[in-house]
C-alpha positions in Angstrom: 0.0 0.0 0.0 1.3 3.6 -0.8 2.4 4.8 2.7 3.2 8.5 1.3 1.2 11.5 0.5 0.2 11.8 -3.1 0.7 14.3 -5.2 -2.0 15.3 -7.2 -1.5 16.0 -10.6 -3.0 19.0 -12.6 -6.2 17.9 -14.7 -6.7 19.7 -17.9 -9.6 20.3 -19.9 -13.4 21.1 -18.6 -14.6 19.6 -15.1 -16.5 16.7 -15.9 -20.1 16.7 -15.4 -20.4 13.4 -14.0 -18.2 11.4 -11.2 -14.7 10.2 -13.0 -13.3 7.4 -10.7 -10.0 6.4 -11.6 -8.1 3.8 -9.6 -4.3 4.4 -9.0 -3.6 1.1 -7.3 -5.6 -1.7 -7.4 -6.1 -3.0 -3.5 -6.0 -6.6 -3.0 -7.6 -6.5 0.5 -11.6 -6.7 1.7 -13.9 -4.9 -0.4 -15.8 -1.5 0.3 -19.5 -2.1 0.0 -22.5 0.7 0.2 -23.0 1.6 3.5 -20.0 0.4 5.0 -17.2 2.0 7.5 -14.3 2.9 5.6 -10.7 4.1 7.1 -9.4 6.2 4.7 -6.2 8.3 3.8 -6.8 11.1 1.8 -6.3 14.4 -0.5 -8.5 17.0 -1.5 -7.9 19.9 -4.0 -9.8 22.5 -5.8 -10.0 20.8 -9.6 -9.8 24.5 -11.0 -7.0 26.0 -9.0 -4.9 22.6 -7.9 -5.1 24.3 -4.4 -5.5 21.8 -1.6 -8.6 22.3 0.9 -7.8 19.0 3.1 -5.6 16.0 3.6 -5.8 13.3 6.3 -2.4 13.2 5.8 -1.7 16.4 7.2 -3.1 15.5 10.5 -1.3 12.4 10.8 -3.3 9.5 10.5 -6.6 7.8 8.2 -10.0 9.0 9.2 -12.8 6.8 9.9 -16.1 7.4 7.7 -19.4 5.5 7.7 -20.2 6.0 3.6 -23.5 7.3 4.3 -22.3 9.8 6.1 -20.6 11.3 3.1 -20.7 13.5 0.3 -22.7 11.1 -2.5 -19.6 11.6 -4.8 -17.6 9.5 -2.2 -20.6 7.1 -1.4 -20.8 6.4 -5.2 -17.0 6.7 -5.8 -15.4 4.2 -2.6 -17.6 1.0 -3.3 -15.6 -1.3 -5.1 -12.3 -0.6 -3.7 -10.2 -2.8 -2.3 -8.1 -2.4 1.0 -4.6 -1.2 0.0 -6.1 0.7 -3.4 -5.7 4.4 -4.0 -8.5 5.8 -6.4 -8.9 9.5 -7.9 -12.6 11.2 -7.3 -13.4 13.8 -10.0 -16.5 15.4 -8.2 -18.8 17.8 -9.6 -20.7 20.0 -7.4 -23.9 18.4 -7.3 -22.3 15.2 -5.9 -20.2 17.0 -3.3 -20.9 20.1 -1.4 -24.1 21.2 -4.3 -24.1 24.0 -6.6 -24.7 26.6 -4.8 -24.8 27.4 -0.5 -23.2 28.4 2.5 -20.6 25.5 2.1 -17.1 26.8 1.5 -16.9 24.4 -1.7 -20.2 25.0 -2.7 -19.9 25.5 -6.8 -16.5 23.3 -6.4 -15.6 20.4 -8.5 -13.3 18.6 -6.5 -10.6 16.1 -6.8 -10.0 13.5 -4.1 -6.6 10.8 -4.1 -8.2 7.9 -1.3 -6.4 5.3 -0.1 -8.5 2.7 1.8 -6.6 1.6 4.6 -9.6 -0.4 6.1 -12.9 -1.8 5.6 -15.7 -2.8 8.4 -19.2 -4.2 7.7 
């Protein structure tokens, strides 16, 4: 499993209108389902500036998430993983933070590097 902060790269061209999953490393561990926990490292950025809004990896350790909990963009974007995978989330608004609101993203496509560390239920 990649034990280092990735870098993410610089997309070019239009944000996409629709979720783009890509997967970086395939995981050979358990599975992520709908609906299950997931303990996650991962990377945020703005996809229009490159600027980075958050990163696990900045506070030291993988985060613990029940998928429903989530923005739909990860709910739709994590299942079908595999422990020890890293997959890229291109977001569009409406699957993350919306179009519009109060939501500092709000109106954001965003770009998210995950690696699943773990998997529970």
């Amino acid at each position: 499993m990649a034990l280092q902060k990735p870098e993410i790269d610089f997309i070019d061209g239009p944000a996409p209108d629709d979720l783009v999953s890509t997967d970086l490393v395939v995981g050979d561990g358990a599975e992520a389902t709908e609906g299950a926990r997931v303990l996650v490292h991962y990377v945020g950025v703005d996809f229009e500036s490159g600027e980075e809004f958050d990163a696990s990896w900045n506070r030291g350790e993988p985060i613990e998430f029940p998928l429903r909990g989530l923005i739909q963009g990860w709910q739709d974007g994590i299942p079908g993983m595999r422990v020890g995978g890293r997959r890229q989330l291109v977001i569009p608004p409406r699957l993350a933070y919306g179009e519009s609101g109060s939501h500092r993203l709000a109106g954001r496509t965003l770009v998210f590097v995950i690696d699943l560390v773990d998997v529970q239920g």
